[in-house]
C-alpha positions in Angstrom: 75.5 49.5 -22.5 73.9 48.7 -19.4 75.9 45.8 -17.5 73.5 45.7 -14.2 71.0 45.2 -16.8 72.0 42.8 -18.3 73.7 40.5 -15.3 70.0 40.9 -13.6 67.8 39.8 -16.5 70.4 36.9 -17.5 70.7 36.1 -13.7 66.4 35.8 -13.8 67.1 33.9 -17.1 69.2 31.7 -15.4 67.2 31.1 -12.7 64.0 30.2 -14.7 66.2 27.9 -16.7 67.5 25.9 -13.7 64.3 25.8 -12.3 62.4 24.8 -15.0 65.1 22.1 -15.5 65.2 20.5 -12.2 61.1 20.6 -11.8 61.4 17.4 -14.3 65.1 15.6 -13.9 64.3 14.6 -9.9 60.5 13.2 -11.5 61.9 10.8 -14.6 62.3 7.4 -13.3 58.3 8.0 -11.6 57.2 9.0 -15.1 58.9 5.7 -16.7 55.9 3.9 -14.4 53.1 6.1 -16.2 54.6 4.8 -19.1 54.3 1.4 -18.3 58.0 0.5 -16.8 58.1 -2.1 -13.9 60.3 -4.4 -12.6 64.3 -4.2 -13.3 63.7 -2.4 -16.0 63.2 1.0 -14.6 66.8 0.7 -13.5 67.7 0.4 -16.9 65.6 3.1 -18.7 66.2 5.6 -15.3 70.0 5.2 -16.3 69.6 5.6 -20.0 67.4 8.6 -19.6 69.2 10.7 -17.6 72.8 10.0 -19.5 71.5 10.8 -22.6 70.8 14.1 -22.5 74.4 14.4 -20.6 76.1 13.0 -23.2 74.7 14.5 -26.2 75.5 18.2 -24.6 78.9 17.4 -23.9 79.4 16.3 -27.3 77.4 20.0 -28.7 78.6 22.4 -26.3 82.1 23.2 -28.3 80.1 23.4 -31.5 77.3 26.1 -29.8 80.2 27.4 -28.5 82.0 28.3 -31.8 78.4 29.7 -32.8 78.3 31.7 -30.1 82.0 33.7 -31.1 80.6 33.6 -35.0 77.0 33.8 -34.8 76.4 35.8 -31.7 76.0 34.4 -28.2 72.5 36.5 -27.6 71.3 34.5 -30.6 72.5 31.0 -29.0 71.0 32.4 -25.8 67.5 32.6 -27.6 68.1 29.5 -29.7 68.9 27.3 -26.9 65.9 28.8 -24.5 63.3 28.2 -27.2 64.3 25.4 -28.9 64.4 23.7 -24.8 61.5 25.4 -23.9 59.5 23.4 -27.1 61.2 19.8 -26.3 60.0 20.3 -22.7 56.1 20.5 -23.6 57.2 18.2 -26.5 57.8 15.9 -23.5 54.0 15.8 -22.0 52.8 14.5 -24.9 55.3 11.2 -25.1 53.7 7.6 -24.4 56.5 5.3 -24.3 60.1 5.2 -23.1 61.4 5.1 -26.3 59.4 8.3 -27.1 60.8 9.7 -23.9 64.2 8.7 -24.8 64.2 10.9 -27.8 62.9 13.9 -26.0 65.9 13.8 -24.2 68.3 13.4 -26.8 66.4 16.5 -28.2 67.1 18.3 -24.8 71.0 17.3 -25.8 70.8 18.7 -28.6 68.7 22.1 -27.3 71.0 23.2 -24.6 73.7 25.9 -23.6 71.4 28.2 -22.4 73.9 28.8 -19.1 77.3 29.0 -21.5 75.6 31.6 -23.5 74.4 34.0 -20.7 77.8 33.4 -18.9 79.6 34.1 -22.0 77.0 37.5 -22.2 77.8 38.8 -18.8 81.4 38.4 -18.6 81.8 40.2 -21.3 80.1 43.1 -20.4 81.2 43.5 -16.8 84.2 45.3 -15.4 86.8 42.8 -15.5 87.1 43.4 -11.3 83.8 42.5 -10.8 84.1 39.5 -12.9 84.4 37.0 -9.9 81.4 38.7 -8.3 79.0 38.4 -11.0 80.1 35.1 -11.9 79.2 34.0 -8.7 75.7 35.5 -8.7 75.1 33.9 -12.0 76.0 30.5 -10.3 73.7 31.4 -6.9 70.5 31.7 -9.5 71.2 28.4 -10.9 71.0 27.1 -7.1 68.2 28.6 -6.4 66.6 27.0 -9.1 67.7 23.9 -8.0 65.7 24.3 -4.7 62.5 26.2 -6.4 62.5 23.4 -9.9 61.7 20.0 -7.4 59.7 21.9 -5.3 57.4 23.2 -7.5 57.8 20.1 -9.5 56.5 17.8 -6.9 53.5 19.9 -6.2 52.2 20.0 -9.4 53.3 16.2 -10.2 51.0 15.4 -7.3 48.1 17.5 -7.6 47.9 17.6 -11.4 50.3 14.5 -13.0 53.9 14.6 -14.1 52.8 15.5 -17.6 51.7 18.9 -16.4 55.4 19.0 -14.7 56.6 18.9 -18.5 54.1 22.1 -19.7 54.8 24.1 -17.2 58.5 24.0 -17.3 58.4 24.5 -21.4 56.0 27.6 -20.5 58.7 29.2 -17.8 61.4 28.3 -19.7 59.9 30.2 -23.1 58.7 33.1 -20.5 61.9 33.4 -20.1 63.6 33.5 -22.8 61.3 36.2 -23.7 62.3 37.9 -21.1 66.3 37.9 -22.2 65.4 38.5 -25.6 63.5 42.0 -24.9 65.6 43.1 -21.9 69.5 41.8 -22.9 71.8 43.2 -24.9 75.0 41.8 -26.4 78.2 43.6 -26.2 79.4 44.8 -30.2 83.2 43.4 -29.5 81.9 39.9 -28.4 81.3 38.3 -31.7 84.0 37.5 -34.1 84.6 36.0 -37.9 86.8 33.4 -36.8 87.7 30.8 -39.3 88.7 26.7 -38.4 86.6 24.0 -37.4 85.7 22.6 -33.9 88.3 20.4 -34.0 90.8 23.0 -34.5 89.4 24.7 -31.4 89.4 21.9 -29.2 93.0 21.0 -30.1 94.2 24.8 -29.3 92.5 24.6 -25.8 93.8 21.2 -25.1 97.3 21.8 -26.1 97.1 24.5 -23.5 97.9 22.7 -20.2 96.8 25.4 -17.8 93.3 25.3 -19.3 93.3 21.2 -19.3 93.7 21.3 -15.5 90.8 23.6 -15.3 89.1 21.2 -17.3 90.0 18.1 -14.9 89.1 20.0 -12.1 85.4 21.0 -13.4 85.2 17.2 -14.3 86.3 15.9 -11.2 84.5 18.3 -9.2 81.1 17.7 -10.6 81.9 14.0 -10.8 81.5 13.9 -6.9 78.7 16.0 -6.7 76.3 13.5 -8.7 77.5 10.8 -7.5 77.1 11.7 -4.2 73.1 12.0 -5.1 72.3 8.4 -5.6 73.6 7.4 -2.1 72.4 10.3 -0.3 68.4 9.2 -0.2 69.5 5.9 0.6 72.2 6.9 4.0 69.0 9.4 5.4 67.1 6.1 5.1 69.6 4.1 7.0 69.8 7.2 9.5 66.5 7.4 10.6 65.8 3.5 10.3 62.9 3.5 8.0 61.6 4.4 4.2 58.8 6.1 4.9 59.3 9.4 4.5 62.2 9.4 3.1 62.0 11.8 0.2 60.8 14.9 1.9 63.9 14.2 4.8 66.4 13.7 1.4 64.9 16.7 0.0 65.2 19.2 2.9 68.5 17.6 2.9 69.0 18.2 -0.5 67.6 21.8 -0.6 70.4 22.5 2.4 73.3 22.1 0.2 71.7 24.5 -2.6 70.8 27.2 0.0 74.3 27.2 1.2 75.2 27.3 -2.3 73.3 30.5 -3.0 74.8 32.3 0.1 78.6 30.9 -0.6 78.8 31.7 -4.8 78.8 35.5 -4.6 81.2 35.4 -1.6 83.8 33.0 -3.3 83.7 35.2 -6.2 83.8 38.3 -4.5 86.9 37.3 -2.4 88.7 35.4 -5.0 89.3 38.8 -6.5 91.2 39.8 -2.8 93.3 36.2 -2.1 93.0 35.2 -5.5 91.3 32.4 -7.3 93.7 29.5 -6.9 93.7 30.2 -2.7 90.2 29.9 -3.4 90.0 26.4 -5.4 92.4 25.2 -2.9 90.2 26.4 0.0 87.0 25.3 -1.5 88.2 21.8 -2.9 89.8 21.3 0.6 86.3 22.0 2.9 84.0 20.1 0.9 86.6 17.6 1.5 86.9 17.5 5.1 82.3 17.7 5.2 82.0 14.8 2.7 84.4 12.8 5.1 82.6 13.4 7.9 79.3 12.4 6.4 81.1 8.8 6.9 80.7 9.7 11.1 77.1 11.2 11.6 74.5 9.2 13.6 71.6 11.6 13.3 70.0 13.2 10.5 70.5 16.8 12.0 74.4 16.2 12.2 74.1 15.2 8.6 72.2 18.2 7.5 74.4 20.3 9.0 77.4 18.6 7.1 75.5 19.2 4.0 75.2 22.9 4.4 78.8 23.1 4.9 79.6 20.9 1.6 77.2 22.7 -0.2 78.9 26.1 0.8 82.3 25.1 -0.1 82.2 23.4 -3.2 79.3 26.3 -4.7 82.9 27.9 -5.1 84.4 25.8 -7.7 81.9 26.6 -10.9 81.9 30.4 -10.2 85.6 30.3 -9.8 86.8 28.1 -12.7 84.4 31.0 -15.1 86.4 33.6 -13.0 89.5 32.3 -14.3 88.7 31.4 -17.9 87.0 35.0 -18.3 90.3 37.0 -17.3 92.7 34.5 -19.6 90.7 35.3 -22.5 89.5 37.5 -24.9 85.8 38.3 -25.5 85.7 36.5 -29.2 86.6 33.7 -27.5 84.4 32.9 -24.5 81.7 31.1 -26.5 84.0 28.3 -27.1 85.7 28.7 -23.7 82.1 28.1 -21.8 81.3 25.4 -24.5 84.6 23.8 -23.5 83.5 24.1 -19.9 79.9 22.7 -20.1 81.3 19.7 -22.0 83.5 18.7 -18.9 80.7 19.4 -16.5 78.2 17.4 -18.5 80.8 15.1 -18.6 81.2 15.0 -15.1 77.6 15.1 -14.3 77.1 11.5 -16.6 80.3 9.6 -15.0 79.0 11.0 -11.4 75.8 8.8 -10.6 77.5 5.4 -12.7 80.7 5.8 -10.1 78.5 6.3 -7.3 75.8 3.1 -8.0 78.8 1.0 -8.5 81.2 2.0 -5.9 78.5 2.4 -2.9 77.0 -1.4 -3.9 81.2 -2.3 -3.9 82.1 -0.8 -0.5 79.1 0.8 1.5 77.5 3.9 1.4 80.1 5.2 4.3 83.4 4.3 2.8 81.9 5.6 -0.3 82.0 9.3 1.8 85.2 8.7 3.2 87.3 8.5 0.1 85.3 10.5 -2.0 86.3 13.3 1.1 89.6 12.2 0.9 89.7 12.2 -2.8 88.5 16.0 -2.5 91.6 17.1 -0.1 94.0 15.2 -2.2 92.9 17.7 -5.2 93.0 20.4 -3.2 96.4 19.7 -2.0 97.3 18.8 -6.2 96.4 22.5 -7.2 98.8 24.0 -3.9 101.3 22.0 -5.0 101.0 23.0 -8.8 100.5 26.7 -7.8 103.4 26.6 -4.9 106.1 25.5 -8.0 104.9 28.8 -9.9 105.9 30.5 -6.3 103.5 32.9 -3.9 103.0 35.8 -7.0 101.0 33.2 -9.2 98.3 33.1 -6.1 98.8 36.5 -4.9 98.0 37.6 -8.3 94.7 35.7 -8.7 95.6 33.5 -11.4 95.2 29.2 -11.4 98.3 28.5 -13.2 98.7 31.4 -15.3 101.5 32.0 -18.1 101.5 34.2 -21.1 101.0 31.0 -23.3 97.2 30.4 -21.6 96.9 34.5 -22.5 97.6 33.8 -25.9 97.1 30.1 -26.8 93.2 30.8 -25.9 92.8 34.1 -27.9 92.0 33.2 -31.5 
């Protein structure tokens, strides 16, 4: 079995997934007006849309997972890309925001397209160039992020929002296509387990090194949503008007995921040199020290810059928590590792935004960046001082917390 082969078609599967994705989440709450929304109400239906797709995943994702280790991931690869693919052009067609609603508990219910390939390509990789590749999966999910609103907003403006919703179905079933004719699953990656999801969500959570990996993912993509919200509304307060003020919050925007794409691969490539904790601690530690500096800037340049620097710091943490679930587990288990792990980042990724609306309306936009900085450094410091107990071998040897029970308690 090829692995090149398959990393590079899962890594153009990824790629067209994320893009496809993001080409309709930035466009939602403009949609709600086509469908006849106004007034304090879009607030309302903008909040419930967005969660509900967030929730329902992180409520599916163990249960794909488990699939995945009995089933075959491949086949929850191509389940997952077709089945999203179909609810997207399902979602052109929609005329109310109860309709719309629907659609995207659909899409809940649709995903773990990401988990799958990840679970696909970490298998078949040598384990030292595990980091590596996990971090080039990671880079095409950025660059998604930038191509998805991009494209999105081009053809939302010359040809409607419901041609958004076609489009990404059709590049999203392309796609999957794509996987299904070029990818190849490795023969020891499936298994005949037995026990229900229950079962496997009490063996991972008994297992503390795997919980803090868990908090950490949550935490960590806790402050990058909810540092979206407010971001649009400080580049309006730094160049003193609202006109504008989405294509400035874009390129801003679209900063953060190119440093992203540059910082993945290296993060991944060196955790395998300092080790993976140094690298958490590193990573959780920078974005830190940018996002508390956001709190300072007086020009939208500074704050650009500030952004690239954020966005190449904490690009380290998804890559890196993979890195370390991948080499503290066996292959029959990684479906229902990775559906672990999307469940706290969906989690994450629904908490985010709520925090950030609430706390930036409670104390300003600025504080809001100065604690959520500081809040960043203090985790950064929690993982030193959990790794530092363990002594210098534990981070020397590449390994967040690492003990022979997260070797075995995660193995079936």
């Amino acid at each position: 079995m090829n692995w090149r082969k398959n990393l590079w078609s899962l890594w153009l599967g990824c790629l067209l997934s994320s893009s496809s994705y993001t080409m309709l989440m930035p466009f939602l709450p403009l949609y709600l007006y086509d469908l006849g929304v106004n007034g304090e109400k879009i607030n309302l239906w903008s909040g419930l849309i967005l969660s509900a797709t967030f929730f329902v995943s992180a409520m599916m994702a163990p249960y794909w997972g488990k699939r995945a280790d009995r089933a075959g991931k491949r086949k929850m690869l191509l389940r997952a890309g077709f089945s999203l693919g179909s609810v997207y052009i399902l979602g052109a067609f929609v005329s109310s925001p109860l309709e719309l609603l629907g659609v995207r508990i659909l899409q809940g219910f649709a995903a773990g397209f990401v988990p799958a390939a990840l679970a696909i390509v970490s298998s078949s990789m040598p384990e030292e160039k595990v980091g590596w590749g996990l971090g080039i999966m990671q880079a095409a999910t950025l660059t998604g992020t930038i191509i998805g609103p991009l494209l999105g907003g081009i053809l939302s403006h010359i040809f409607g929002i419901r041609s958004s919703f076609i489009v990404a179905g059709c590049v999203m079933l392309l796609g999957t296509c794509a996987v299904r004719m070029l990818v190849t699953e490795p023969l020891a990656a499936s298994s005949q387990q037995t026990g229900s999801v229950a079962n496997d969500l009490k063996l991972a959570l008994n297992n503390r090194p795997f919980i803090w990996i868990l908090v950490l993912l949550v935490l960590s993509q806790m402050v990058v949503m909810l540092l979206q919200p407010t971001i649009p509304l400080y580049v309006a307060e730094l160049q003193g008007r609202i006109e504008g003020v989405g294509l400035t919050s874009g390129i801003v925007f679209s900063l953060a995921g190119i440093a992203g794409v540059i910082g993945a691969p290296l993060w991944g490539r060196l955790g395998h040199k300092v080790g993976f904790a140094m690298i958490l601690i590193t990573v959780c530690t920078g974005a830190g020290l940018a996002v508390s500096l956001f709190s300072f800037t007086e020009s939208i340049l500074s704050f650009g810059v500030l952004q690239f620097v954020f966005g190449f710091f904490i690009a380290g943490v998804i890559p890196t928590v993979n890195t370390i679930t991948v080499l503290n587990s066996e292959p029959c288990f990684r479906g229902r590792a990775f559906g672990v792990i999307m469940s706290a980042n969906q989690l994450g990724s629904m908490i985010g935004p709520l925090m950030g609306g609430i706390i930036s309306n409670w104390i300003g936009i600025k504080t809001t960046f100065l604690y959520t900085g500081i809040f960043l450094i203090i985790v950064g410091v929690a993982i030193w001082y959990k790794c530092s107990r363990k002594g210098d071998k534990s981070l020397s040897r590449g390994l967040l917390l690492t003990d022979k029970s997260f070797s075995t308690n995660i193995k079936t």
